[in-house]
N, C-alpha and C positions, 0 to 999 in steps of 0.2 A: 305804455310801452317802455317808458323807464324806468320803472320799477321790474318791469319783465328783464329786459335787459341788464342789470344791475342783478339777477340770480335771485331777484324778490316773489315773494308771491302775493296776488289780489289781497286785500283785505277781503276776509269773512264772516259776512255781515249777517244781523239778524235772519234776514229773507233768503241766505243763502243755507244756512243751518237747519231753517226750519224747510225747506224744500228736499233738503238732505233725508231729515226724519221720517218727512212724509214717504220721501219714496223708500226707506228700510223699510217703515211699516204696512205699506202697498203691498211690499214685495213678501212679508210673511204673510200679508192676510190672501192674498192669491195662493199661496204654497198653501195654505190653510184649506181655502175653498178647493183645491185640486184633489187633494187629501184627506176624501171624504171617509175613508178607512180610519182616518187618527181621530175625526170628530167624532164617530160611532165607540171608536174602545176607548177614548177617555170617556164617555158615560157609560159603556158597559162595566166598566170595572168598578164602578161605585155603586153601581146599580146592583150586582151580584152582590156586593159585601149587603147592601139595604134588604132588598128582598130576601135572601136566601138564609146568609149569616146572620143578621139583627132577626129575623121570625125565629131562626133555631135556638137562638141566646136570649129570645127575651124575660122568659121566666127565671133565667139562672141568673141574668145579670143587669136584674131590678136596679136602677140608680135612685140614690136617695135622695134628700135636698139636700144642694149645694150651687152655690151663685152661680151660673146668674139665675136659677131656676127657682122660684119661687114654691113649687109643688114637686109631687112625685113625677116624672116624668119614664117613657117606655125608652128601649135601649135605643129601638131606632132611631128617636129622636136628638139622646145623647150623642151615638154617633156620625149625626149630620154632619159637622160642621168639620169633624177629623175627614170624613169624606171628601168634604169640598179641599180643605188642604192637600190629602190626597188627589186629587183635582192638577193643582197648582202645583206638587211636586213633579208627580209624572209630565205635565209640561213645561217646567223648566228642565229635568232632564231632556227630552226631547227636543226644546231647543237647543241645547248641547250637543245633542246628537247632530243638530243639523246643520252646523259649527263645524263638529271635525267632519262632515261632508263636503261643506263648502270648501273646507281649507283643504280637503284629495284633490278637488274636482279643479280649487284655483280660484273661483270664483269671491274665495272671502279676500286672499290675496290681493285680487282686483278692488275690492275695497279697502283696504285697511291701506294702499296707495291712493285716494284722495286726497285732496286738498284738507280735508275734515280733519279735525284731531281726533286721535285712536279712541280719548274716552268719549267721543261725542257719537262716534261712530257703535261701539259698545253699549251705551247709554240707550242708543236708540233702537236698538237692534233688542236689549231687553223692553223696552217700553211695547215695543210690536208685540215680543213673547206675552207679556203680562195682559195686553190686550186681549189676543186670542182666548187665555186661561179663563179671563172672567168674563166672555160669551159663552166658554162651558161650564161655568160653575152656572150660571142663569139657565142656563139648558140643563142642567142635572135640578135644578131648583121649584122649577116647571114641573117635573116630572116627579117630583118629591111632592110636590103640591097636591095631586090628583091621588097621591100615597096618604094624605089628611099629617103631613110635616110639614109645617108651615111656623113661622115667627108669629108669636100673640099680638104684634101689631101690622099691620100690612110697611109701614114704615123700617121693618127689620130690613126688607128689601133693600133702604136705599142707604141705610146706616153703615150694613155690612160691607160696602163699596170701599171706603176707607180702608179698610181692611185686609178683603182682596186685591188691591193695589200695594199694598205694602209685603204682606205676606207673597203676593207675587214677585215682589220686586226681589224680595230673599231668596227664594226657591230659585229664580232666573239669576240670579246673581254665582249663589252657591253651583251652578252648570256650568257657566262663564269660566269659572274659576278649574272645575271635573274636567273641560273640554279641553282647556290648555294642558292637563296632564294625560288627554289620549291621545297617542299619536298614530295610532289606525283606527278606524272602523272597525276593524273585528276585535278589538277591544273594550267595543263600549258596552257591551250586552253585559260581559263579567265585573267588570268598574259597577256599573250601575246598579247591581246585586247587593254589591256590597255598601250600599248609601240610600239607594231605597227601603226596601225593607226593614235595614236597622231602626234608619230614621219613624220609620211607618208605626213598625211596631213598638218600639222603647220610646212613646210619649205617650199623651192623655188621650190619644184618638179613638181609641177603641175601650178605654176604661179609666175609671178616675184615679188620679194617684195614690190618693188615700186608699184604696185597693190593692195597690203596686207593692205600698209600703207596707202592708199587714200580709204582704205573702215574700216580700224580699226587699232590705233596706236598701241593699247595694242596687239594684236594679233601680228603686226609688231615686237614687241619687241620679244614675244615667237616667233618667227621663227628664230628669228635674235639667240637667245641662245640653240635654239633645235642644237644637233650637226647632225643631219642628214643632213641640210642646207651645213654646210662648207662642209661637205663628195660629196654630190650633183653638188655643185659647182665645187672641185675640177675639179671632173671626167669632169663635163659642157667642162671648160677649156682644158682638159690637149687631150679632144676630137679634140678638134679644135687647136694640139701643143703649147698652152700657159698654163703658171702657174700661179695659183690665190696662193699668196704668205699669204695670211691672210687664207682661208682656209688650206690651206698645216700646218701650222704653229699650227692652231685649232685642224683639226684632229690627226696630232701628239701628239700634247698635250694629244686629249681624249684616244687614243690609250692605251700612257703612264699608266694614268689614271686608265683605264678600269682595262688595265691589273693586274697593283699592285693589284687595287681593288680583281680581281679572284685570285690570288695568294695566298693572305691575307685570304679569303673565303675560300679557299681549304687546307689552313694551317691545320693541325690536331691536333697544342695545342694551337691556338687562333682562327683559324676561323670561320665564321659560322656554318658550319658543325659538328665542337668539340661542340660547344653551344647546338645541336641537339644530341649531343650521340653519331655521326656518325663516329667516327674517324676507319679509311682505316689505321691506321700504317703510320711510319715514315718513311719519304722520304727528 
């Protein structure tokens, strides 16, 4: 009581952070389960590029050997792994999305006044995103499986986890950061045009660089700095149990990056948000 009365506040302890987290991450994976429409088009959308796209491209766009691949391999299987990043973009966008919804509706508001500090609240709030992402990247994985895609060792399975945790944490991060710069809802369809797709297509996902670079230097170089590329690659790798150590090293970096970036953004006496009027109270 005299610490209350003194304008103090409780110490915030282990057990009360981690009760925090739990209930952000409750709270997306119920909006998850509710939203049974979102779990069906993030695997339809990889699914159509697998089936439809990779059968009509397969004869034109033989891949040769190149690491981590040991043999000639078919396109679909080349483009696995840009799929699952694909995957993991469009749900960190969409957590993004559902960021500048909370903050219409109030309800993020009502968060980002806890007791919690803003980055722990952030933090966890992508931790939940990231979660969700790689139940659907295992669910697209499944279903790549019974397609005869599958990692030469049953172990790709558990390697590639690494992976999609970090690559998630970049894509959820990089949204974090898109969200503070929408300030409606009906904003976010055209934002997102322009950071999807680019990203999508100007990296390795759909074709090897050295390809890139024998039909345009300049576009070589924009894949080579898009960070969806190292995210891509990673996972490529860590599919087939090896580590690409110059990705690993990139996406890190951008993760870092990213994240300040959101932090900074969500701040309520310097960040973007405060520049907008919007400030949610101190945290």
């Amino acid at each position: 009581m005299s610490a209350i009365a003194a304008g103090g506040r409780r110490p915030f302890g282990l057990r009360a952070y981690f009760i925090c987290m739990l209930g952000i991450v409750w709270r997306e994976s119920l909006r998850f389960l509710h939203q049974r429409e979102r779990f069906i088009s993030a695997l339809v959308r990889p699914l159509v590029w697998l089936f439809i796209f990779a059968a009509g491209f397969r004869q034109t766009l033989g891949v040769s050997i190149i690491p981590p691949y040991e043999t000639y391999v078919l396109y679909e299987v080349y483009i696995t792994p840009g799929l699952i990043a694909m995957i993991q973009l469009f749900n960190g966008m969409q957590s993004s999305l559902s960021m500048v919804y909370d903050r219409e509706m109030g309800s993020m508001r009502m968060l980002l006044v806890s007791p919690a500090p803003r980055w722990f609240l952030l933090v966890s709030k992508l931790i939940a995103g990231v979660a969700v992402s790689i139940l659907q990247v295992y669910a697209y994985l499944v279903i790549a499986y019974f397609w005869e895609i599958e990692p030469p060792s049953p172990w790709g399975y558990v390697t590639i986890l690494p992976a999609l945790v970090l690559s998630g944490l970049m894509m959820g991060a990089l949204g974090m950061v898109l969200s503070s710069l929408i300030k409606q809802l009906e904003n976010f369809a055209g934002v997102m045009n322009f950071v999807i797709f680019p990203m999508f297509f100007a990296s390795s996902a759909l074709y090897p660089l050295w390809r890139v670079q024998e039909g345009s230097p300049l576009l070589y170089y924009v894949c080579q700095a898009n960070p969806f590329t190292p995210a891509t690659e990673l996972i490529r790798f860590a599919l087939y149990g090896q580590v690409n150590w110059v990705s690993l090293a990139v996406v890190c970096a951008c993760t870092a990056v990213f994240m300040i970036g959101a932090i900074l953004a969500y701040d309520p006496s310097r960040g973007l948000l405060a520049r907008r009027g919007e400030r949610g109270g101190g945290a």
